[in-house]
N, C-alpha and C positions, 0 to 999 in steps of 0.2 A: 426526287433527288437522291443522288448518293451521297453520303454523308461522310466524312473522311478525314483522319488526323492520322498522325502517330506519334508522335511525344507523350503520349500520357501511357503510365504504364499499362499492360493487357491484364484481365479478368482469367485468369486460368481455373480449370476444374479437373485434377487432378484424379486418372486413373492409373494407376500403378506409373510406370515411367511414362506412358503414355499422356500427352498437353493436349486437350480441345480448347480449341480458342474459340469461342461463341462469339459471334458477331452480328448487329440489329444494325438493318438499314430503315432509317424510318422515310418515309417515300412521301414525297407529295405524287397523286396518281394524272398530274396533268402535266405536269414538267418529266417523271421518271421514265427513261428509256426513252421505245419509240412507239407510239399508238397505233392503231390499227384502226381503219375503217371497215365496215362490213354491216349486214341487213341484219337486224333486229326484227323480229316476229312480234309483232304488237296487236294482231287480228285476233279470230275466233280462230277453230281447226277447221270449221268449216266455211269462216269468209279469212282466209291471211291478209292481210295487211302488214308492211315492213317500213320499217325506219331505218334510215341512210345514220348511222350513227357511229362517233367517234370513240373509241373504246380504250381504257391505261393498255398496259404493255401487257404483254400474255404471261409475262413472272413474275408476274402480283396474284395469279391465281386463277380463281373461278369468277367469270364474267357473271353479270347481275343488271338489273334495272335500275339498283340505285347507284353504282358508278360510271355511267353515261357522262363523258366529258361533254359533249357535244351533241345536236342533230343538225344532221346538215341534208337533210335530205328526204323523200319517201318514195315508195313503189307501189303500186297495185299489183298485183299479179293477174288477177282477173279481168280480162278484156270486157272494153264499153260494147255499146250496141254500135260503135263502127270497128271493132275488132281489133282494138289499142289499149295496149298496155300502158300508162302513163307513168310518165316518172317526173318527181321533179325533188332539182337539185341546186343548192348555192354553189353556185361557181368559186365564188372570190375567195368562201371559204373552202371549202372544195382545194383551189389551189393553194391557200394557202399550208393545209396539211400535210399538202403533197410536195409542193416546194420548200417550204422553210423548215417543217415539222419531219421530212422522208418517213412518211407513217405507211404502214404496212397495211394494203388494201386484199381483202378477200377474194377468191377466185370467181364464187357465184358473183360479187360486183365489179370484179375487170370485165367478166363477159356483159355484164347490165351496161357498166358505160359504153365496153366495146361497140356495142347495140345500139347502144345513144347518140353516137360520134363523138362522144367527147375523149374516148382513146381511142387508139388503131385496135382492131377486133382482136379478140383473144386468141390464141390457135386451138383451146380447147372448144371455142364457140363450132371448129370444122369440126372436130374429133367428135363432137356432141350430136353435130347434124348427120354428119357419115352414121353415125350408130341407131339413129333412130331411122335415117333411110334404109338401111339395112335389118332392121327388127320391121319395120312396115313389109320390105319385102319378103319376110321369113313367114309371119304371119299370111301374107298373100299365098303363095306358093303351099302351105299348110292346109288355108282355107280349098285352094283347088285340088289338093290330093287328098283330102277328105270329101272332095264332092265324089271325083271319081272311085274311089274308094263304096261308096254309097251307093254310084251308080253300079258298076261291077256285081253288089253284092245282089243288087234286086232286079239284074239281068242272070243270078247266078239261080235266084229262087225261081224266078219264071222259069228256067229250063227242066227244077222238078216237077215232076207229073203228083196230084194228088188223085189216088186211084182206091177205090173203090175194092173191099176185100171180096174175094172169089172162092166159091167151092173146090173147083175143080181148076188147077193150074197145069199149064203147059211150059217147059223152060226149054227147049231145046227145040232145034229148027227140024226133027224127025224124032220122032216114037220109034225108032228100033231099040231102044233099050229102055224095055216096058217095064221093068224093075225098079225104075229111078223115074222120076222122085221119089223117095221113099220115107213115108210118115209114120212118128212114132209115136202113137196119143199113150200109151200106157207109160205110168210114171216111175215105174223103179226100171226100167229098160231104157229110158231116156237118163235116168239117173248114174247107171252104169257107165253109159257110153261119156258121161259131163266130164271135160274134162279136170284131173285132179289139181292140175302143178300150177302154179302163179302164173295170172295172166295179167297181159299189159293191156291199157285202157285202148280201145280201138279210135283211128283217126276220125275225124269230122266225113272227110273225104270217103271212107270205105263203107261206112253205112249210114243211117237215118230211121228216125222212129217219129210215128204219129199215134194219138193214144184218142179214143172216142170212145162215145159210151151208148146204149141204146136199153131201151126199156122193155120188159117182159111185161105184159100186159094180162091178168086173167079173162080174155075174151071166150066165151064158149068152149074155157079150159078150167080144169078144177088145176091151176096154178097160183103160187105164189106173188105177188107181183116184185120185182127184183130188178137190178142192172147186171148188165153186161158189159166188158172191156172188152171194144175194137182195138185189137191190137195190129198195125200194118207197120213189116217192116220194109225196108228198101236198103238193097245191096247195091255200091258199086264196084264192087270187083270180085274175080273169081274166088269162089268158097267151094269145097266140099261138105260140107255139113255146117247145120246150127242148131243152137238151141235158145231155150226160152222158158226161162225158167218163174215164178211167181212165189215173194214170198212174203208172208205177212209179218208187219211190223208195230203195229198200234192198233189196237179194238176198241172204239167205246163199248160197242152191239157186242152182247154175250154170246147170242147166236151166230154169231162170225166164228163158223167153221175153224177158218182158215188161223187162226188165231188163238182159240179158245178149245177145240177138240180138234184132241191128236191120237185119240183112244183106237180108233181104225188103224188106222196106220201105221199104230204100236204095234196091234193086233195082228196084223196081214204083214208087215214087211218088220217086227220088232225095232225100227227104229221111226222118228222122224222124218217123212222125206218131203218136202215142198213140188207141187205141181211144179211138172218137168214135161215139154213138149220140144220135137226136135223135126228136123226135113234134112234127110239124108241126098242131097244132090247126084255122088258117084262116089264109086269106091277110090282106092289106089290104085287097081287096074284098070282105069279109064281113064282117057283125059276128059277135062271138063273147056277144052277150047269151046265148042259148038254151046255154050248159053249163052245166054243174048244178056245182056247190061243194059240197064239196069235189074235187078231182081227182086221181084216185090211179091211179099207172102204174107198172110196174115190168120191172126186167131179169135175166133168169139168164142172162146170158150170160159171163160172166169169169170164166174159172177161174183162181183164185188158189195160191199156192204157201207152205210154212211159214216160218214166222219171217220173211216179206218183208212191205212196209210200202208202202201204195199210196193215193195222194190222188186222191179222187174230187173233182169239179168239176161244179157243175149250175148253169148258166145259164138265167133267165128273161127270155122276148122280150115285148112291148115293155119292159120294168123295168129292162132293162140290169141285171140283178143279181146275184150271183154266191153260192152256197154251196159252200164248201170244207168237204169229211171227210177225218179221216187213218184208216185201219183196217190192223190188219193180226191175223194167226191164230197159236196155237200150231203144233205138231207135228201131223200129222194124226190120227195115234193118241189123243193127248189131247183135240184138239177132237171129235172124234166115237164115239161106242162100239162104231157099226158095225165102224168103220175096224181101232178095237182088238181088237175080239174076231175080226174076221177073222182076225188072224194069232196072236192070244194066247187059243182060244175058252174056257177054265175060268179069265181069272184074273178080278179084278176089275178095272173101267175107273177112272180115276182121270183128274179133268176140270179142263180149263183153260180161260177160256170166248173165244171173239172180241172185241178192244178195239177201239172208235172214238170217235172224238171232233169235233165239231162245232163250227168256228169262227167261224160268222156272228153270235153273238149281241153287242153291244156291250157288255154290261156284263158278260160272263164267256166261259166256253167250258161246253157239254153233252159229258161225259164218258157212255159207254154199253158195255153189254156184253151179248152175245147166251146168254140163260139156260139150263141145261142141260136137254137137251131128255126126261133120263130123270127127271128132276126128284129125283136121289138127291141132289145139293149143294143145298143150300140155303143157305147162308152166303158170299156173294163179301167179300174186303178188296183194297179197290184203293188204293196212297200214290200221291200223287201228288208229282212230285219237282222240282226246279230247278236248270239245270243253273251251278254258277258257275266262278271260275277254275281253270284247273288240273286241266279234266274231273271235277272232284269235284258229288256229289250233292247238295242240302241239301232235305230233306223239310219240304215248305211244309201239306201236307193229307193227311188220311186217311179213309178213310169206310166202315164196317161195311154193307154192304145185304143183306137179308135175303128168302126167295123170298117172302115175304108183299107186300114192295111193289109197286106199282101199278108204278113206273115201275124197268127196269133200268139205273138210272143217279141221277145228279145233274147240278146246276147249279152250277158254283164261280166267286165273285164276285171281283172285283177282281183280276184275273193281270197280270202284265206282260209287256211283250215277250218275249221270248229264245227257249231251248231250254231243254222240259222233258221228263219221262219218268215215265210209266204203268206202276205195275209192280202186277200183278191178280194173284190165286189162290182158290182154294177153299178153304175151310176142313176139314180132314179129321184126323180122329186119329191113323190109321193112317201121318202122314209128319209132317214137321217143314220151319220153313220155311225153315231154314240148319242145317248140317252142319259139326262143324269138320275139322275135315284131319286130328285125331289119335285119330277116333272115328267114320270113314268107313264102318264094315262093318257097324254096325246100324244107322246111322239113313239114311233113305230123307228123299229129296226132293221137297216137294210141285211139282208141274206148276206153272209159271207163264206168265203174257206181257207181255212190254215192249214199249212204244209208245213210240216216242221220237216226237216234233213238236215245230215251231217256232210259237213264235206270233207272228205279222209285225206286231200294234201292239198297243199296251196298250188293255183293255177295263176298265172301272170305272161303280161307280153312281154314280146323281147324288150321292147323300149322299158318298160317296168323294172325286167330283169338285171337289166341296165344300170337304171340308178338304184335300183336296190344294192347291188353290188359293187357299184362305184360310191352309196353311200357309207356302205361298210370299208372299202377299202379305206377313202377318206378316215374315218371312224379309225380303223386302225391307224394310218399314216398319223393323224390328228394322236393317238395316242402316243406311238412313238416318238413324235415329236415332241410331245409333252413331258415322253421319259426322259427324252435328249434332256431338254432344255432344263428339268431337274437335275439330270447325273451335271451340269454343267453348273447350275445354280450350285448345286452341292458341293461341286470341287473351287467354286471361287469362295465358297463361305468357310471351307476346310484351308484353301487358302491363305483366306485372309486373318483367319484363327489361327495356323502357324505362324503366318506372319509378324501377329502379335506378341504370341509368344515369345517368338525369337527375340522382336527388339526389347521386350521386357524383359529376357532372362540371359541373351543372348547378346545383344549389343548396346554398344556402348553411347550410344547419339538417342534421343529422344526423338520419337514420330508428332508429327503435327496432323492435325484433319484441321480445318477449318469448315464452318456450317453459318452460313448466314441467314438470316430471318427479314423477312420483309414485313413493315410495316407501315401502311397504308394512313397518310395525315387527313383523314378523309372531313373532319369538321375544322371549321376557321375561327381560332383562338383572337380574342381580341385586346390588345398588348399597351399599355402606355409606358414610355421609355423615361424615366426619371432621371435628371440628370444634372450638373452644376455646369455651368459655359466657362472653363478653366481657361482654353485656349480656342482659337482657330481651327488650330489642329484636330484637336481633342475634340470638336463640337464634327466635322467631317467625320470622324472614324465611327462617333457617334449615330451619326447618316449614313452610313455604308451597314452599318449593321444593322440599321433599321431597313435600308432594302433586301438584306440576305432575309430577314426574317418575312418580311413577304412574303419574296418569290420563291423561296428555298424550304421555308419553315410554316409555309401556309397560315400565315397570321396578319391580321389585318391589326395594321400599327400605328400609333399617337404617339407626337412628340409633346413632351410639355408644356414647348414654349409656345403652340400653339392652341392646346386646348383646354389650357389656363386662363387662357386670356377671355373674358367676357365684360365688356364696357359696360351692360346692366348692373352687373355683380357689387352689390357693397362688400361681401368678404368674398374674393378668387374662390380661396380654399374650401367654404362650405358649397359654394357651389359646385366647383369639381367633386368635390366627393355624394352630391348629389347625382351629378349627369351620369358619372364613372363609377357606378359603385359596385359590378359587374363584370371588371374588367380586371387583368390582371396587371400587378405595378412593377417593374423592373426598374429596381434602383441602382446604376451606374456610379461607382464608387470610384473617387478621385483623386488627384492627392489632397484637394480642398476639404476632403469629406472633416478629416481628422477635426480642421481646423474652425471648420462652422459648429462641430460639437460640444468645443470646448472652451471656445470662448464667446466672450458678449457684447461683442460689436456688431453695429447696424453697418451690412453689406449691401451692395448691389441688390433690386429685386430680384434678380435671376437667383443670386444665391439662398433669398433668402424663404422664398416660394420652394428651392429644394430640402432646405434643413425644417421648414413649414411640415411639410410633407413626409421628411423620414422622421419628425419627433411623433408625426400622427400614427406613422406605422408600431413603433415603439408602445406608443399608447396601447395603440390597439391589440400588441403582445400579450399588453396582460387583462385584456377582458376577451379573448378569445381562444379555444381552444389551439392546439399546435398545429393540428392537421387541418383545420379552417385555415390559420392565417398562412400555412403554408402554399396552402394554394392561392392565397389574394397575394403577395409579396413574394420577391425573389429579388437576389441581390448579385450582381455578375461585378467581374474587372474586367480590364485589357489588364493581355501582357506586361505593359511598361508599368505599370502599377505594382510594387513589389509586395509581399503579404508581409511586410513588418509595417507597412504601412496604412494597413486595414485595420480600423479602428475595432480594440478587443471588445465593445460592446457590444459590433455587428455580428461578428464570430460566434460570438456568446448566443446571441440573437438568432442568428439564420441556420448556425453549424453547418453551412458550405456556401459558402461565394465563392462561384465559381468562374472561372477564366476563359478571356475572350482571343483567340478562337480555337484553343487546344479543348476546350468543354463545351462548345457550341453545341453539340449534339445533343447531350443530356440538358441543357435547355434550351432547346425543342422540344424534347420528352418533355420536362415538368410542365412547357406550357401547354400540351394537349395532356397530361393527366396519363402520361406514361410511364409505369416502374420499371424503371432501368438502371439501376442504381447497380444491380450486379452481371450487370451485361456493358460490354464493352459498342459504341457509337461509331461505324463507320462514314466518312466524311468525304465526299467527292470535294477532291482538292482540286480537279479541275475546271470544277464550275466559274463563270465569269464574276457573278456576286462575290463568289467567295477569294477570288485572286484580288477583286477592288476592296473590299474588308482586308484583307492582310498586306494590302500596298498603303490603305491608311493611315494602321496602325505602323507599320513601317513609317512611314511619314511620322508620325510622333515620335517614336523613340530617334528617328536622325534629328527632327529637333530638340529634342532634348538632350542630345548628344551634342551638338553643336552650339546650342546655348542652353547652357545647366541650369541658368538664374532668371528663364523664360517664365515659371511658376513661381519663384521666390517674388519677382518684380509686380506679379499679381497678385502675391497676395499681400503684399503693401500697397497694392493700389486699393487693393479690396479693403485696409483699414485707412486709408487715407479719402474714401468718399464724403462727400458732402454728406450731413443728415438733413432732414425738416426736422421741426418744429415740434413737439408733439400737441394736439389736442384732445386733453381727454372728455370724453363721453361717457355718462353713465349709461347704462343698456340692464333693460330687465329679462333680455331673452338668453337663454343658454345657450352654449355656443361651443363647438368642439373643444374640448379639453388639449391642453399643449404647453411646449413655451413659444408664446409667439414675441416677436420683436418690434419696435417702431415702424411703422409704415409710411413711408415718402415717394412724392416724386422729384424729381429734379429734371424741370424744363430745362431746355436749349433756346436762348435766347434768338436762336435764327432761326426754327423751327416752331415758334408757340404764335407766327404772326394770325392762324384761325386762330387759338383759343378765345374764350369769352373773356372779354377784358374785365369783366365784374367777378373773376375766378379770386381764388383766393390761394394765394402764394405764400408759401411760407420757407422762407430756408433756413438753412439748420445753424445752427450758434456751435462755435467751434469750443469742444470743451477740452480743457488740460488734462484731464483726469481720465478720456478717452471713456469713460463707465455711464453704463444708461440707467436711469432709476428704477427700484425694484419696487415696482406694484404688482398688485392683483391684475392679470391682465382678462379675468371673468366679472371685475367690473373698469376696466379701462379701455377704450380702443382710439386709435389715434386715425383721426379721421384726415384724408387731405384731400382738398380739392372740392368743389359743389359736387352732388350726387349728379349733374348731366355733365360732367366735362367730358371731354374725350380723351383715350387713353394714347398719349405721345411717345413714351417712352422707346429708348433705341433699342432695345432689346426687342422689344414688341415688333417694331417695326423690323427688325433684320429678318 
């Protein structure tokens, strides 16, 4: 509900000239606004389940499980075993939210009922289906240009030749120019001619490299036993010259020449030079049309050492272009069987195969490895690794190859600069590929090899390049907008800070903001309405504000004159305050009130079950703390009640009775235990309870306008009633403390024809003196009636 007056003055909170007027709407969340339907997740993440459920209005906040107005419904999402989604749903209720309620339904459950038939289909249920037909066929179309794609590339490898290196090469279709080819094995002559000035990485397309290895054997040779690097390379297109250069990069072996002694070479040439080997094809003054394509040349010359890590360098002349390889070899044992079974000849060879890698290509790097040559493994796994802070690993790729494939290697897209590391093995049963430390004596270690390299820029595909750079632009876009939308945040808050100023120093009228607070009646207060039966009138307005408090005030309501009444009961009043003791009392102030406090005449039950009751409160004033009996009791008017009419005890008593309907709101507040004392009550005046409440009280004051002596004629009727009898009882039980009055009934002669004709009737002696006798009434009580009569009286019965 919206809560809503304006006669009472406003709560202001004064900042310089500037008035905020705070305003609290306290809400019931099933009546407020308009609700919304929509699916509730009530499953696992891994089984959903949804409930169809009725929801307050979305300006009450954050949705929850404990403000669920309603369910009216559920979903499965996950199809049975005949491929159906079930739903099911109340209809009546269903419509009635949607009819009477115009509640505001979710767009995933317009397309749910759409689906259902129980609305026409949604237009997002097309837009939905178009887009997934359209990602099915994106995917499709993707899946087949990556077939071909695959296919292409291993029709492209078949067409290279793997050949086999040669002593003696021929490149031209006639030997008349017996001077070309021309080989330059000596290494400061090849190192002259290398060229000096920056060269750019050579295409995929222009060359190719294969790296193998073979063993030097001491057969009926006073030799070393050793490896050898097959080097073959393959040219596709015209070159004049190349070279091939070897340089070493990592030694564990001290006797790695290549690595460790450089004292020669100081010595002979004064500086450092790394093996340099070159094939001079023709000069400048020749053309080189007449060579045949492909060009394929190769070197065994370098012998290489274990576990050391060596970057080959092949330069093409005119291209200025450069291919760099990183390779390097297991143990010798491992990499070769020969090698093994020379010194181990009955056991078994267990293989670890040559790593290299190839970094000219632009969009990745070619990882490769030389296959074992007895062809027992057949299974390589190579991770590929990266290296980040703190020398730690982080494993970016891995790749299963198998001896069936064409090619012993891959192509890995998208790397980034840095330093990474190759670590390869065989797959074998017979070992394991890590050992722990506390179960070292049977498990054996499979052979591996690590390649560590750097890769000196980032290679990437177009598509990569793509969103790399479309995520940076975003990234910027994303920040400039971000600038925007602060230079703009900043000039509405500089704004609204002159703004300020001006009306405070500047002008002359006061600014208003208004700020409303929403507050949710989310528990049901349970109310009993205390009250005297003055008029007709007055007993309806009484009822009208007992329905606004239901339906408006979330409180579930007792009227007196019905849950006083208990035909068991020897005293009403200790049993009400038995049943009721829980509940809280609104006592309804009248013009009778004055008149039942202050004098001591035997009224009407109706009046006298009310003045019963507020002398119990009074009591109870002074054996209970302020802030306890404040919450048990509360004491309201109507309007036509005027406050010199309110008896100063009550005043005294409550320090605020407050008024019906200009203070409706703050009690609401006190009966949910809401401080709003210095917050001002907004009041939807247009609610229907609340226009029947203020048409009733209407109604009272035109009667009371129209006959003034409507009340006055009551409350001489109220001292002219009949009394009973009194009979006193002694009673040894203790009994509510109070002032209580004679107790009677007075049958109707045309109305008592059930009572028990053995009842015991007494009516009242009409006295002069109008005064009732002063006893003890903690040992008198005036009994009427046999304990089973049944309760006749008109009141009761109205």
């Amino acid at each position: 509900i919206f809560l809503s007056w304006h006669d009472p003055p406003l709560t202001n909170i004064y900042l310089g000239n500037v008035v905020i007027e705070i305003k609290t709407q306290l809400v019931n969340p099933k009546l407020f606004g308009k609700p919304s339907i929509g699916l509730v997740l009530f499953g696992c993440k891994n089984r959903p389940f949804y409930q169809i459920c009725v929801l307050p209005d979305r300006a009450l906040g954050r949705r929850y499980e404990g403000n669920i107005i309603e369910q009216i419904g559920s979903f499965d999402p996950l199809p049975n075993k005949n491929n159906e989604k079930l739903v099911a749903i109340n209809i009546d209720r269903l419509k009635y939210w949607l009819g009477k309620r115009e509640a505001n339904v979710s767009l995933p459950l317009l397309e749910l009922l759409g689906l259902s038939g129980l609305l026409p289909i949604h237009p997002k249920t097309f837009i939905r289906a178009k887009q997934n037909t359209e990602y099915l066929e994106k995917l499709r179309l993707e899946a087949e240009k990556q077939k071909e794609k695959e296919q292409q590339q291993q029709q492209g490898e078949d067409l290279k030749e793997e050949a086999t290196a040669f002593t003696n090469i021929s490149l031209y279709s006639s030997n008349n120019l017996l001077q070309f080819p021309k080989i330059i094995s000596y290494t400061k002559t090849c190192d002259d001619l290398y060229p000096k000035e920056d060269l750019s990485q050579c295409s995929e397309n222009d060359i190719d490299l294969k790296i193998s290895s073979f063993a030097k054997m001491p057969y009926n040779t006073n030799v070393e036993i050793h490896v050898k690097l097959n080097i073959s390379i393959f040219i596709y297109n015209d070159i004049s010259q190349s070279f091939l250069r070897l340089e070493c990069l990592n030694a564990y072996d001290i006797n790695d020449d290549y690595c460790h002694n450089h004292t020669k070479q100081i010595n002979e040439w004064g500086r450092m030079i790394w093996p340099c080997r070159s094939v001079q094809f023709t000069n400048n003054s020749y053309s080189n049309s007449n060579i045949i394509l492909p060009t394929h040349f190769s070197y065994k010359c370098f012998p290489i050492f274990s576990l050391s890590t060596y970057k080959l360098s092949i330069v093409l002349e005119p291209q200025k272009c450069l291919l760099e390889s990183i390779v390097t070899i297991p143990k010798y044992s491992q990499l070769k069987s020969e090698i093994f079974h020379f010194y181990n000849p009955n056991e078994r060879h267990k293989w670890s195969p040559l790593l290299y890698v190839l970094l000219n290509p632009k969009d990745g790097i070619w990882i490769y490895y030389e296959s074992d040559p007895d062809n027992f493994h057949n299974v390589v796994v190579i991770f590929l690794y990266k290296s980040i802070e703190d020398n730690k690993l982080k494993l970016i790729y891995s790749k299963v190859i198998h001896s069936t494939s064409i090619v012993n290697g891959f192509k890995y897209y998208n790397i980034d600069e840095g330093n990474y590391t190759i670590y390869a093995f065989a797959k074998d049963p017979s070992c394991e590929t890590h050992c722990n430390d506390d179960n070292n004596t049977n498990c054996i270690t499979c052979p591996f090899t690590i390649l560590k390299f750097k890769n000196p820029n980032n290679k990437f595909t177009i598509v990569e390049l793509i969103k790399i750079h479309g995520s940076t632009a975003l990234t910027w876009m994303l920040f400039f907008l971000i600038l925007i939308c602060i230079l703009i945040v900043m000039y509405i808050i500089l704004t609204l800070l002159l703004e300020k100023i001006r009306l405070k120093y500047f002008s002359t009228e006061m600014g208003r903001r208004n700020e409303i607070e929403n507050v949710q009646l989310l528990n049901m207060s349970e109310v009993i309405l205390i009250y005297s039966n003055d008029c007709k009138e007055h007993k309806q307005a009484v009822i009208s504000f007992a329905d606004y408090l239901e339906e408006c005030g979330n409180c579930k309501v007792r009227l007196i004159d019905w849950e006083l009444y208990d035909s068991t009961a020897i005293n009403p009043i200790i049993s009400f305050q038995s049943k009721y003791s829980n509940c809280t009392r609104l006592f309804i102030i009248s013009e009778t009130t004055q008149k039942l406090l202050t004098e001591e005449n035997n009224y009407d039950k109706d009046f006298v079950n009310f003045k019963s009751l507020l002398e119990l409160a009074i009591y109870e004033y002074s054996n209970m703390d302020y802030k306890s009996w404040c919450k048990k009791y509360l004491f309201v008017r109507f309007s036509y009640l005027k406050k010199e009419n309110i008896p100063s005890s009550l005043i005294s008593l409550s320090k605020k009775v407050y008024e019906i309907p200009s203070e409706i709101g703050h009690i609401i507040a006190r009966l949910h235990n809401y401080d709003l004392s210095e917050e001002r009550v907004v009041v939807d005046a247009d609610s229907v309870k609340y226009g029947i409440m203020c048409n009733t009280i209407s109604n009272v004051i035109k009667a009371m306008s129209t006959n003034p002596t409507s009340l006055k004629l009551l409350n001489d009727k109220m001292n002219d009633e009949t009394k009973v009898e009194k009979l006193p009882i002694k009673v040894t039980k203790e009994v509510v403390p109070g002032r209580y009055e004679e107790y009677g009934v007075i049958e109707n002669s045309n109305e008592s024809d059930n009572s028990d004709e053995d009842s015991i009737i007494y009516k009242s002696k009409i006295l002069k003196d109008n005064t009732s006798p002063k006893k003890s009434i903690k040992n008198n009580f005036i009994v009427v009636g046999s304990p089973n009569d049944e309760e006749t009286d008109s009141s009761l019965s109205e």
